[in-house]
Backbone as numpy.savetxt, mean C-alpha at the origin, in Angstrom:
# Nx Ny Nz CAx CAy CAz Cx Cy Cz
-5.89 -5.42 -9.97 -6.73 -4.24 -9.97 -5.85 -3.01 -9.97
-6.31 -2.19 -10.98 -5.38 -0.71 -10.95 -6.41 0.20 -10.20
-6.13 0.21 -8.86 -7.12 1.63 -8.39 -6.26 2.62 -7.69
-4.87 2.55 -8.55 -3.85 3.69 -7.41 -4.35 4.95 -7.87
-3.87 6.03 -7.44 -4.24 7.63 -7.07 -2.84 8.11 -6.62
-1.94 8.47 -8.17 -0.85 8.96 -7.90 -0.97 10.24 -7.27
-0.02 10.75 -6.53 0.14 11.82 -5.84 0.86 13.08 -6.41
1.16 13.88 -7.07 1.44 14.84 -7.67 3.00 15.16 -6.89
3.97 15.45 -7.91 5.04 15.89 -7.43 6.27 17.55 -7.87
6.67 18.02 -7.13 7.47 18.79 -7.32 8.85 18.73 -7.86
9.38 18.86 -9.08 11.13 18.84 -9.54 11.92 19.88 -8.60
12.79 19.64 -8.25 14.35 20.41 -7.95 15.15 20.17 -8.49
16.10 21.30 -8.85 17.55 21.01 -9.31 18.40 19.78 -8.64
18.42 19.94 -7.58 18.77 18.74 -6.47 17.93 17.84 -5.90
19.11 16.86 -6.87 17.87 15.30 -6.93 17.76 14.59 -5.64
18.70 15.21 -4.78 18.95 14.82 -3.56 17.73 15.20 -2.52
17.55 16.54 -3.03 16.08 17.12 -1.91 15.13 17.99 -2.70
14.27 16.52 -2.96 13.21 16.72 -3.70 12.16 17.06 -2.84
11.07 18.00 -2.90 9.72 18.26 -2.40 8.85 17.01 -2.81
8.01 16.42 -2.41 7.05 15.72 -3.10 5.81 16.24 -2.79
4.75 15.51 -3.61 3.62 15.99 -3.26 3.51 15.73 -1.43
2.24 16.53 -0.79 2.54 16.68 0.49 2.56 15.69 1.12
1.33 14.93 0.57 1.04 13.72 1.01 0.78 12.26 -0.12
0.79 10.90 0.15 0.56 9.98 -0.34 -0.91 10.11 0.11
-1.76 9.19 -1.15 -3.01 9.30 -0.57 -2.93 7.38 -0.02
-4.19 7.06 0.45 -4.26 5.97 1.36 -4.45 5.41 0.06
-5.07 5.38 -1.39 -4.87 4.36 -2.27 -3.53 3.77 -2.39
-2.53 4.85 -2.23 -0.84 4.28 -2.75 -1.10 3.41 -1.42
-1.09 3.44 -0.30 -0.73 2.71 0.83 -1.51 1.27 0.35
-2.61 1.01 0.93 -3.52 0.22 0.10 -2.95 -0.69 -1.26
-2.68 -0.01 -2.18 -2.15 -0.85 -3.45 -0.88 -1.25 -2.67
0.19 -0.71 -2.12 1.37 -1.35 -2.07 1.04 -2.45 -1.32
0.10 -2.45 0.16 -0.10 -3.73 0.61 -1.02 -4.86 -0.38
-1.26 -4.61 -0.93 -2.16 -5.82 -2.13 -0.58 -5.56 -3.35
0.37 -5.54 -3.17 1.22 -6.25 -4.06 1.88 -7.41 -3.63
1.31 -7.88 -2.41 1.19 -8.80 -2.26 -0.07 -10.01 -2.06
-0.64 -10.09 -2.79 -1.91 -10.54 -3.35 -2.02 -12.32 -3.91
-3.06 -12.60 -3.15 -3.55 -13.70 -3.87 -4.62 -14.24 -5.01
-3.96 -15.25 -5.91 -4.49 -15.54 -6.84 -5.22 -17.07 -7.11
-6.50 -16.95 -6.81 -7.34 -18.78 -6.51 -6.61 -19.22 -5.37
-5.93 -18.16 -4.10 -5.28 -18.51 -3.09 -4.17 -18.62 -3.15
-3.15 -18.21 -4.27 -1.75 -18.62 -3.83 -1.33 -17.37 -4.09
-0.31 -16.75 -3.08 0.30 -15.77 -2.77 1.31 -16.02 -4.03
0.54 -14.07 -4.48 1.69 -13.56 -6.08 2.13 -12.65 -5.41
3.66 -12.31 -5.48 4.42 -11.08 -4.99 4.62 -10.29 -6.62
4.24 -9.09 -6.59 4.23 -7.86 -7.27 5.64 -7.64 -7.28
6.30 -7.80 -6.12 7.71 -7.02 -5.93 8.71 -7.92 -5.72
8.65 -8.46 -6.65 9.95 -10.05 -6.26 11.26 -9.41 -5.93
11.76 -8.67 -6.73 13.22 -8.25 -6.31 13.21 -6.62 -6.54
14.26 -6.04 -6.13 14.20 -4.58 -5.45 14.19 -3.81 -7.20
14.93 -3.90 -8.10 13.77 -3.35 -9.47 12.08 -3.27 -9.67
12.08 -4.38 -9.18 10.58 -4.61 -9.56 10.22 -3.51 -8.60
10.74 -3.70 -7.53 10.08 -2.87 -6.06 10.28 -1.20 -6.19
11.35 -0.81 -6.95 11.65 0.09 -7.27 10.91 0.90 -8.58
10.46 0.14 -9.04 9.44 0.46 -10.31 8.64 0.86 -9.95
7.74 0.48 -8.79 6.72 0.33 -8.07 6.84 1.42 -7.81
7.54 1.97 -6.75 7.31 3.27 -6.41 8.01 4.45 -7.36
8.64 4.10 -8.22 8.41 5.07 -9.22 6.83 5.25 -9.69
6.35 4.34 -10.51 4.91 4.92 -11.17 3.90 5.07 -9.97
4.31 4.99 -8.74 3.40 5.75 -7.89 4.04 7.21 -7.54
4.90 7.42 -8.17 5.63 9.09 -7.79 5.95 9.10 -6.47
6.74 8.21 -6.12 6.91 8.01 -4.78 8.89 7.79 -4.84
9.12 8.04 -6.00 11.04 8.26 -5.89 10.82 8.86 -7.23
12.41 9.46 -7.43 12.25 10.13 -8.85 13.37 9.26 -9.41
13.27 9.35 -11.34 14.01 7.88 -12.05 15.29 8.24 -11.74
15.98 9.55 -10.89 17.60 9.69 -10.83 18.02 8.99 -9.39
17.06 8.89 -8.56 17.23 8.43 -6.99 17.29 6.70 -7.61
15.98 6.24 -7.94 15.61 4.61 -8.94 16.91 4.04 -9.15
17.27 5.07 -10.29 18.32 4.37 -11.28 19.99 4.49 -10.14
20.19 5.53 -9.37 21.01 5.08 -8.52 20.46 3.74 -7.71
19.91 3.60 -7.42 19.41 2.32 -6.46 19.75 1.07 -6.99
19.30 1.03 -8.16 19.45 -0.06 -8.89 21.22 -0.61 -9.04
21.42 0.61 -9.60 23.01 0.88 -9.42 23.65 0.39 -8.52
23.21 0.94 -7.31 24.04 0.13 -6.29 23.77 -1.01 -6.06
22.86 -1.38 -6.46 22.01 -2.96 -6.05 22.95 -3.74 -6.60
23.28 -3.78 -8.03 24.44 -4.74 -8.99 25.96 -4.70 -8.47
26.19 -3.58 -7.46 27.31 -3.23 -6.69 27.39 -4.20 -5.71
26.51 -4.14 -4.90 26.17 -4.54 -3.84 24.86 -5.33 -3.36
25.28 -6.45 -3.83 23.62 -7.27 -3.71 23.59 -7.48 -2.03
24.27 -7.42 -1.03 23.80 -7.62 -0.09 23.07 -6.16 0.34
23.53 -5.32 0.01 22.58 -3.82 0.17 21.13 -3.67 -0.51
21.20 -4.17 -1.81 20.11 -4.35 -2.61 19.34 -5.51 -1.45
19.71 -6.81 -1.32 18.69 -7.63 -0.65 18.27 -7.52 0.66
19.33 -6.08 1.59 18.47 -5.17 2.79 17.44 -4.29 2.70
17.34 -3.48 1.38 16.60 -2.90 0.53 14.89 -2.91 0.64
15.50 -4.80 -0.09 14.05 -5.08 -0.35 13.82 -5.66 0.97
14.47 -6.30 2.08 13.72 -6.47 2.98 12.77 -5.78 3.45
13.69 -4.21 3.97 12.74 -3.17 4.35 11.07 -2.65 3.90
11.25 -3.07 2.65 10.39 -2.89 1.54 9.09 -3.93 1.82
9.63 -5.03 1.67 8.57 -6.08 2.30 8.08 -6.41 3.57
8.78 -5.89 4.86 8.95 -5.73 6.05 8.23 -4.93 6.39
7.67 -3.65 5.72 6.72 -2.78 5.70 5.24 -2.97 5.10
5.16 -3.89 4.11 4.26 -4.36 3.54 3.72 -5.20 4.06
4.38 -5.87 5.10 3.58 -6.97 5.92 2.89 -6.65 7.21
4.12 -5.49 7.67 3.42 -4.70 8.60 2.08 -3.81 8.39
2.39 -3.56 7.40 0.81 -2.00 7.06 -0.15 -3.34 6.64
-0.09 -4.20 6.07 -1.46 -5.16 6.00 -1.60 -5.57 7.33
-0.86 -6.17 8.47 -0.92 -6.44 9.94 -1.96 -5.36 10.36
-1.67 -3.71 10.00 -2.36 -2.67 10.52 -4.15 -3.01 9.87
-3.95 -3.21 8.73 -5.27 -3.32 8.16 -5.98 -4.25 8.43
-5.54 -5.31 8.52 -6.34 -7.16 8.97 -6.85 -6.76 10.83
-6.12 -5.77 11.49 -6.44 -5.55 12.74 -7.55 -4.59 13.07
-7.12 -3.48 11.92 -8.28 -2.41 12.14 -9.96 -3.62 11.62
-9.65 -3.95 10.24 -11.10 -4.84 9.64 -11.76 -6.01 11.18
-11.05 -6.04 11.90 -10.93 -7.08 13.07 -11.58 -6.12 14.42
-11.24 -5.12 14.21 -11.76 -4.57 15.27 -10.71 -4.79 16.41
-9.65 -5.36 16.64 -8.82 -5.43 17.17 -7.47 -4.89 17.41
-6.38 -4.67 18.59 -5.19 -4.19 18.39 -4.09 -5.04 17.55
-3.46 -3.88 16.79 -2.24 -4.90 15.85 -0.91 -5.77 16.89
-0.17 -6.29 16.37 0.73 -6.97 17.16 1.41 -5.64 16.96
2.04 -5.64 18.25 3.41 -4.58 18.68 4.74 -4.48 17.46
4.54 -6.01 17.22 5.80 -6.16 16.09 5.35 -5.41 14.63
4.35 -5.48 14.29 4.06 -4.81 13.33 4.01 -2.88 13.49
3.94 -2.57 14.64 3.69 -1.32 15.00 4.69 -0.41 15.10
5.67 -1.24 15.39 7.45 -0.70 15.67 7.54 -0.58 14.39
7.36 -2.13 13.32 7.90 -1.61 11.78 7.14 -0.14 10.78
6.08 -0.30 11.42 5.63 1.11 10.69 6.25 2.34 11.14
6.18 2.31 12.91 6.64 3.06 13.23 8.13 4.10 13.23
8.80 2.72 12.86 10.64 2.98 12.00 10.09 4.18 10.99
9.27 3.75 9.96 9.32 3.71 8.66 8.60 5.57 9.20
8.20 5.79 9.66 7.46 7.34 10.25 8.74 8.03 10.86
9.42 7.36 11.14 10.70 8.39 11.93 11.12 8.79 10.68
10.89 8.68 10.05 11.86 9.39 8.16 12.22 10.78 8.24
13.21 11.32 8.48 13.14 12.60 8.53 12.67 13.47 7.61
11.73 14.74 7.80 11.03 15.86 6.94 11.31 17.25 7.24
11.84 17.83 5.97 12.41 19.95 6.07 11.21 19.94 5.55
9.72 20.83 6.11 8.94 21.98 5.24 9.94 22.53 4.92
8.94 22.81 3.59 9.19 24.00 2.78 8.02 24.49 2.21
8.54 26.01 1.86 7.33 26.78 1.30 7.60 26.37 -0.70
6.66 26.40 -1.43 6.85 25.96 -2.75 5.61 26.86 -3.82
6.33 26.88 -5.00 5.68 27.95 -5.73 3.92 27.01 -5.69
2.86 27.99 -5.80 1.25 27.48 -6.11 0.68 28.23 -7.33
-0.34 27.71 -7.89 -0.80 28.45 -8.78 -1.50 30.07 -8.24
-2.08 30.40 -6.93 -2.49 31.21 -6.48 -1.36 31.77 -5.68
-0.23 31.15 -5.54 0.53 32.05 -4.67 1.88 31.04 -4.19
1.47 30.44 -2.69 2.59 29.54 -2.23 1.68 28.57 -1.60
2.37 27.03 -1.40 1.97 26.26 -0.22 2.70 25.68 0.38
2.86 24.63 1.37 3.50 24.57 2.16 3.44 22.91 1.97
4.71 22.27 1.56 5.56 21.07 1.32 6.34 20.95 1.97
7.31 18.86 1.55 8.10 19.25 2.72 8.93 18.35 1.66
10.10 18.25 1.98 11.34 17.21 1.10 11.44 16.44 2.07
12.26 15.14 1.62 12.92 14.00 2.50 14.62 14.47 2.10
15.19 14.24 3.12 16.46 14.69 3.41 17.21 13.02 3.44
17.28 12.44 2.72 18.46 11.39 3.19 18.12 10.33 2.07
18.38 8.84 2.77 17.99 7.76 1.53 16.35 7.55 1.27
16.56 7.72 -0.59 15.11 8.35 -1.43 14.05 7.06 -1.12
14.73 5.84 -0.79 13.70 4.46 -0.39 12.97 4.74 0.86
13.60 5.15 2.02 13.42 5.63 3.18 12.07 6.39 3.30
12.56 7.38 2.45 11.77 8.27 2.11 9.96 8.05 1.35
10.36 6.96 0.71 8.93 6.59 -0.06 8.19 5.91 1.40
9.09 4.94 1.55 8.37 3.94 2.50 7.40 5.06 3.74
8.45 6.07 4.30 7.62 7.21 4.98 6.40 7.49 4.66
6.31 7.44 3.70 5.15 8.68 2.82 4.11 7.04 2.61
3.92 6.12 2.20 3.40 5.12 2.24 2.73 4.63 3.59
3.82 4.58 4.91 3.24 4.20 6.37 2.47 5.20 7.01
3.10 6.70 6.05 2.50 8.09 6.52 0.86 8.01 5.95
0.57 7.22 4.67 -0.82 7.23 4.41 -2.09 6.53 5.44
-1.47 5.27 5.80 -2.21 4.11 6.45 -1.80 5.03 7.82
-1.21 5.29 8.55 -0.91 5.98 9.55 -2.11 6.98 9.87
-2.46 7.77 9.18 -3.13 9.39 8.74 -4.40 8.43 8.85
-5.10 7.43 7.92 -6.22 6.85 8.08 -6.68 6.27 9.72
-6.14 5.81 9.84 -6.37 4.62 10.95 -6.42 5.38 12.25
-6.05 6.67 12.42 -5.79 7.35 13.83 -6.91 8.67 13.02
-7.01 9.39 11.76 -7.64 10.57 11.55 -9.14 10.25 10.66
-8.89 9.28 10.03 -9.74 8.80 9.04 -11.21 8.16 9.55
-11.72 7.54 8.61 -13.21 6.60 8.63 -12.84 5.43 8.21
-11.89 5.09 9.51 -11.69 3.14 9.55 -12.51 2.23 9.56
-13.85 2.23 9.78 -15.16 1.58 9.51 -15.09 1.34 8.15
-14.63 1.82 7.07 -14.52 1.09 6.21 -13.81 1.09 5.08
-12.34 1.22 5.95 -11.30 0.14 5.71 -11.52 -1.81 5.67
-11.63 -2.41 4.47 -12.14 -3.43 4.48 -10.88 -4.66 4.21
-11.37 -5.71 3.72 -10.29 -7.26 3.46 -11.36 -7.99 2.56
-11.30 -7.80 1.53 -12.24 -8.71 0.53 -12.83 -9.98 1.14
-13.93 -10.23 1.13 -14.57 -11.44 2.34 -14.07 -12.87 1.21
-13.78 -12.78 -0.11 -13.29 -14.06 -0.01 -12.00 -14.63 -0.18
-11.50 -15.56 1.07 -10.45 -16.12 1.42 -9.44 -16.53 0.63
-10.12 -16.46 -0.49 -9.04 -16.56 -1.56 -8.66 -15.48 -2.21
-9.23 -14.60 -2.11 -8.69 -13.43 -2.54 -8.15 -12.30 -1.45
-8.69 -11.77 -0.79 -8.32 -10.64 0.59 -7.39 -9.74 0.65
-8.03 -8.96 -0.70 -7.46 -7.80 -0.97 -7.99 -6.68 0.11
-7.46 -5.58 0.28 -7.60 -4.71 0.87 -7.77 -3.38 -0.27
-8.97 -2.80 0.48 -9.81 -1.90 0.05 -10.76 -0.79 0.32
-10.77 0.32 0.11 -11.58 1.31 1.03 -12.82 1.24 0.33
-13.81 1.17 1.10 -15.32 1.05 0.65 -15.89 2.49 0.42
-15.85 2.72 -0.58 -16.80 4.30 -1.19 -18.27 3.58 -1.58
-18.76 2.65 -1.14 -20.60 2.26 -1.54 -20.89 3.36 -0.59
-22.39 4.06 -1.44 -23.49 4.59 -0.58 -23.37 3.72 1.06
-23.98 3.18 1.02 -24.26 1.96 2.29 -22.91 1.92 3.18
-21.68 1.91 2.38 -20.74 1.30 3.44 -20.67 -0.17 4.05
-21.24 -0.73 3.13 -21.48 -2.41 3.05 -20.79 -3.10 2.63
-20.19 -2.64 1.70 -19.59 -3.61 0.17 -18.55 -4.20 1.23
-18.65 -5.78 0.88 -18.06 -6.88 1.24 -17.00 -7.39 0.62
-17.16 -7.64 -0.95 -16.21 -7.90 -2.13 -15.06 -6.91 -2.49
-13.88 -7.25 -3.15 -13.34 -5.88 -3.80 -13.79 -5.57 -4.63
-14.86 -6.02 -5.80 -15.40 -6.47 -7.22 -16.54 -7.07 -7.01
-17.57 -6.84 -7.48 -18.89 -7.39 -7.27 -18.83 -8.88 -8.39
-18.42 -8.29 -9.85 -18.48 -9.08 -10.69 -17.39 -9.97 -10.65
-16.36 -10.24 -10.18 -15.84 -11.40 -10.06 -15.75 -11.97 -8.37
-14.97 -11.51 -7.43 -15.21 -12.42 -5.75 -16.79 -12.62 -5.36
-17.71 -11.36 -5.72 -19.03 -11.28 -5.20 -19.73 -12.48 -5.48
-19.66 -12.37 -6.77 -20.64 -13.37 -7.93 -20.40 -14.96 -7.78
-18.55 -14.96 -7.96 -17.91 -16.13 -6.99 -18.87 -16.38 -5.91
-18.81 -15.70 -4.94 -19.11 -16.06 -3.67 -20.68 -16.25 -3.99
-21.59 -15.75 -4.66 -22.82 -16.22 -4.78 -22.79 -17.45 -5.46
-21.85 -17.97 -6.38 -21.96 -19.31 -6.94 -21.89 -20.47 -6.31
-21.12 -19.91 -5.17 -20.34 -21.09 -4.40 -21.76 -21.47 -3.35
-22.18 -20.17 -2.83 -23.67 -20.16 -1.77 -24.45 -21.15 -2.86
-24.79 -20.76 -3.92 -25.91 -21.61 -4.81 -25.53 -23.13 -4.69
-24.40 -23.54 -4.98 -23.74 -24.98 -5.36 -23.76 -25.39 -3.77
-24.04 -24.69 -3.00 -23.94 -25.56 -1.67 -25.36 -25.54 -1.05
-26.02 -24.91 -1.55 -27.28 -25.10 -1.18 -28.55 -25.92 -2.17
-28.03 -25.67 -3.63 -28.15 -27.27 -3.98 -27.68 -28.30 -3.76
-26.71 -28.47 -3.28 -25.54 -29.79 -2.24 -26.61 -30.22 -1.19
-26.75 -29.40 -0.65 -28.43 -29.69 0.72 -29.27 -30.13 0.40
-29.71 -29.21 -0.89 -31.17 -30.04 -1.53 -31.12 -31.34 -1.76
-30.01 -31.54 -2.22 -29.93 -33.08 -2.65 -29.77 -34.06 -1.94
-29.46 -33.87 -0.47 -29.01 -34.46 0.54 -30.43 -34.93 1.44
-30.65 -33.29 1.54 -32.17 -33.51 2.21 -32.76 -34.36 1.23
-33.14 -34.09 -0.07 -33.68 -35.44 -1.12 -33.74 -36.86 -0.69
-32.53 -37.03 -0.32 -31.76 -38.45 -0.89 -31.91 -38.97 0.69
């Protein structure tokens, strides 16, 4: 499913301290935890190795291709740096779904998951003031390593929801084979499925075939 909501960004001369847009919205957060996603139940990783992972947050405007393409760079340098990289990367992704499977639960997250988001929020941030079409507004750059920096702005989305937001419906696709994560915009605030026409319909096929399973039982 493509339902990201890139975030708008600012260029600098210095690729080093870039402004970004102010904020990630909770779709980027959201999609990055469903890149790890299941398919008829078997866990597909989106982000197998730190390119892939790095792609990723490029077309979410979440690094720029001169920070990327150093990364990568060093990755072929240094594969044990590259494969700390992507830990972090996935280490966060397991954590911010931990946050989401707890909020849909009504329950507190494990501590272990709370520290890893919480790392990922210490990211250091300079406001700054930045040109607007009416005048000025008020942005901020990441000052240090540009991965660091995304992952911030990512834990900073799910973060912003879950403590400021309408976590009632923050959801987990009800079927088990799928359990994607998803913010519910229905009128109602009901919607159960991520997709009506494929998990929903699923899940009504499966209700039908088992309740003719009964009929036939009770029959027989």
């Amino acid at each position: 499913m493509d339902t990201s909501l890139q975030p708008p960004h600012l260029l600098m001369e210095d690729s080093h301290a870039v402004p970004h847009g102010h904020q990630a919205a909770l779709q980027d957060g959201l999609d990055f935890v469903n890149t790890l996603e299941l398919e008829k139940g078997q866990p597909i990783d989106r982000l197998p190795d730190l390119p892939a992972a790095l792609g990723w947050l490029r077309e979410h405007d979440l690094i720029h291709p001169e920070a990327m393409a150093a990364e990568i760079d060093r990755g072929r340098d240094q594969p044990e740096a590259e494969a700390r990289t992507l830990r972090r990367v996935t280490r966060l992704r397991a954590a911010m779904r931990a946050l989401v499977e707890a909020s849909v639960e009504r329950r507190p997250p494990t501590q272990e998951a709370l520290t890893e988001v919480n790392r990922s929020l210490r990211t250091h941030y300079v406001y700054v003031l930045v040109p607007a079409p009416d005048g000025v507004s008020l942005d901020h750059r990441h000052e240090g390593d540009p991965v660091e920096g995304a992952l911030a702005r990512l834990a900073e989305s799910l973060a912003r929801e879950l403590s400021q937001g309408d976590v009632e419906r923050l959801r987990i696709c009800a079927n088990p084979s799928c359990a994607w994560a998803f913010f519910d915009t229905s009128r109602t605030g009901r919607r159960k499925w991520c997709n009506m026409s494929t998990c929903g319909n699923r899940a009504k096929a499966a209700r039908h075939r088992e309740r003719l399973k009964e009929a036939v039982q009770a029959a027989g």
